[in-house]
N, C-alpha and C positions, 0 to 999 in steps of 0.2 A: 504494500500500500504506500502511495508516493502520499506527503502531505506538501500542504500547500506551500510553507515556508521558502522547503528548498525553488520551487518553481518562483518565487518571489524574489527570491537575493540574488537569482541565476540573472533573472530579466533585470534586476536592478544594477547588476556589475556590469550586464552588455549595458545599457540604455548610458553609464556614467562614463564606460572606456570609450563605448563607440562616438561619441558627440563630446569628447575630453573634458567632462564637466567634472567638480571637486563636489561632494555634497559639506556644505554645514549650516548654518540658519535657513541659506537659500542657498540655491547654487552656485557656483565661483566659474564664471564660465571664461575667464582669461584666456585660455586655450585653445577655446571652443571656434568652431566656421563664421560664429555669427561675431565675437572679436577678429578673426581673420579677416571677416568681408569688411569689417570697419577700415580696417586699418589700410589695405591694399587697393577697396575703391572709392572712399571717402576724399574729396580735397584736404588737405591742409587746413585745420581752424573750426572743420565741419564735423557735424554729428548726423550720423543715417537712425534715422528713428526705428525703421522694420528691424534690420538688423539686431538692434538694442530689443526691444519689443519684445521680440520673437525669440531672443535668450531669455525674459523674463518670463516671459509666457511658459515657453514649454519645460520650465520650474512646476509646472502643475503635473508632467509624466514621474518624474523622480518623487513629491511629493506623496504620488499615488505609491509607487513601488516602494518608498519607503515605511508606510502603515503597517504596521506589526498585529493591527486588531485579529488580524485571521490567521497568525500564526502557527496554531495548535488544530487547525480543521484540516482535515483531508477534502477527498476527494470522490469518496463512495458514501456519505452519511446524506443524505435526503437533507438533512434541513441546515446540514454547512451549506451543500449545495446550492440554497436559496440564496443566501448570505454572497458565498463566493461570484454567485450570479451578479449579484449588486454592484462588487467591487471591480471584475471585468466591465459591467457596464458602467462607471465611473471613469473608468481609462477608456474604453471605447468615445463616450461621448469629447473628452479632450484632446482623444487621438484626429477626431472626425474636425472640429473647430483649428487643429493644427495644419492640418492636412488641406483644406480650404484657404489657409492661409498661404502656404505654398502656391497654390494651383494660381488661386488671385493674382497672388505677385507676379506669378510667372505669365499669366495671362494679358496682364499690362504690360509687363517687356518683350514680350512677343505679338502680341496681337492674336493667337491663338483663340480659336473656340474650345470651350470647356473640357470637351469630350476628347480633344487631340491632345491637349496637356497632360489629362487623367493620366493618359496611353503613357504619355512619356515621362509620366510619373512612377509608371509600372515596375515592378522588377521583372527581370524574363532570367531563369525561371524562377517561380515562386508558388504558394499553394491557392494566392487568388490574387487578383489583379485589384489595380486602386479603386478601380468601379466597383467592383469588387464589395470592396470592405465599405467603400458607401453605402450601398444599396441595405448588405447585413446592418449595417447603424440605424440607416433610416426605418429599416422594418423593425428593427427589433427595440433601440435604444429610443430613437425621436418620435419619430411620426406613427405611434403605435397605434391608431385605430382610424381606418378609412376599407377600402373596397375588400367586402367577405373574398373575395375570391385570389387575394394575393394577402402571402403572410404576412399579419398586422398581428404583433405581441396582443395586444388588447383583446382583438377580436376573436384569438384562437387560443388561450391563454384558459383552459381548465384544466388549473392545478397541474401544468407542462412542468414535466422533465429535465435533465439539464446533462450535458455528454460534455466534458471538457478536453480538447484535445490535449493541454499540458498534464490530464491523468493518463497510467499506465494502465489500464481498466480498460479491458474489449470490451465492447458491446456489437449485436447485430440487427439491433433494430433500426426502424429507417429513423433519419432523422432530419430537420430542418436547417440545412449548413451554407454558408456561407460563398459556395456554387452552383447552390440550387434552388435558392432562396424565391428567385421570380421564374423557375419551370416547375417545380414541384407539384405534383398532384397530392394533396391532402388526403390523406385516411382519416383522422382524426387521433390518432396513436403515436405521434412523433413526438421526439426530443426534440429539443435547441442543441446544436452542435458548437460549441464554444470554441475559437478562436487562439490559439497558443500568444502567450502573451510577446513573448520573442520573436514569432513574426507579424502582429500587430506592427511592434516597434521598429522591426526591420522595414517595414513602407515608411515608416514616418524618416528613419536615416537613412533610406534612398533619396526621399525628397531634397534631404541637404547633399545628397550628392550630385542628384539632377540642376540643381541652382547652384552649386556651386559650379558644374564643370559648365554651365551656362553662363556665367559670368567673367570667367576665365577670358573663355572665348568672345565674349561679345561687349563686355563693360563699355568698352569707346562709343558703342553704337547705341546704348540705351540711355548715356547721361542725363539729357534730358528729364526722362520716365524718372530715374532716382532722385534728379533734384526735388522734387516734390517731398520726397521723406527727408531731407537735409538742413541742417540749419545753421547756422554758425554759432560756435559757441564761445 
């Protein structure tokens, strides 16, 4: 039986190595892409606000990973599982407002439509695409009750199940997961298939790697677009 713990300090060692953040009151992100992008595409005197922002902000992934409340739950007890439910869907919905933020930016330095950014937001390969991990947020975490006929948490929600992919625990029953979310044919017997927190997090440090290796390349040609976040200070 895996408990939860260990799945929590794993994601929380990748999420602070991978984005070189230090944790202590808040996070010390000196190290991090979003002090790189300062430093390297910033003028002289200026401050980029997204940049800074967006180190502040996704202080809210670490915060999540570092909660200790579910420490002692595994991963097969019914009514951790409720609980445990909650606290993925807590980083889900922060994961989803991060990830938005990305696309934006990138959609103003490019000119891109929504859906071509998603794309190249993507990881290839991976176990789902950025659309992907949308669409599961939207059904399950936000927008939970609208059309009977596409899974809506709300609407289909007696007393559901819960399948976590960071447990070691086969299961073979069908269930509601996160590539099959908008083809699914309902029985009315299915789990929610839960999302490994590690590759949640790995879409979210693709994104800094898609802006980054986009700004590499292109900074001279979108100064414009960035002066808008800039200020002097």
């Amino acid at each position: 039986m895996k408990d939860f713990k260990k799945t929590r300090i794993a994601a929380r060692n990748y999420w602070l190595k991978s984005t070189k953040r230090k944790r202590y009151i808040n996070d010390i992100t000196f190290s991090s892409l979003e002090c790189e992008w300062q430093n390297l595409y910033v003028s002289n005197g200026f401050h980029n606000s997204f940049y800074c922002s967006l180190g502040e902000w996704n202080s809210h992934i670490t915060d999540i990973l570092s909660e200790e409340t579910y420490d002692k739950y595994d991963f097969k007890t019914p009514r951790y599982n409720q609980a445990l439910f909650r606290y993925y869907t807590r980083l889900l919905l922060i994961s989803s407002e991060i990830l938005t933020d990305f696309q934006d930016f990138l959609i103003l330095l490019t000119g891109d439509k929504q859906k071509h950014v998603r794309t190249k937001l993507s990881i290839s390969p991976h176990n789902f695409t950025c659309q992907e991990l949308f669409t599961f947020i939207n059904n399950i975490c936000k927008h939970k009750a609208g059309e009977i006929k596409k899974f809506k948490y709300h609407c289909l929600n007696h007393h559901i199940n819960y399948i976590f992919n960071d447990s070691i625990l086969k299961h073979t029953q069908p269930t509601v997961n996160i590539n099959n979310i908008e083809s699914i044919t309902l029985v009315g017997n299915e789990k929610i298939e839960v999302p490994k927190l590690e590759d949640i997090l790995k879409q979210i440090i693709n994104c800094y790697s898609v802006l980054d290796n986009y700004l590499k390349s292109n900074y001279k040609n979108v100064i414009a677009q960035l002066a808008k976040f800039e200020k002097k200070t």
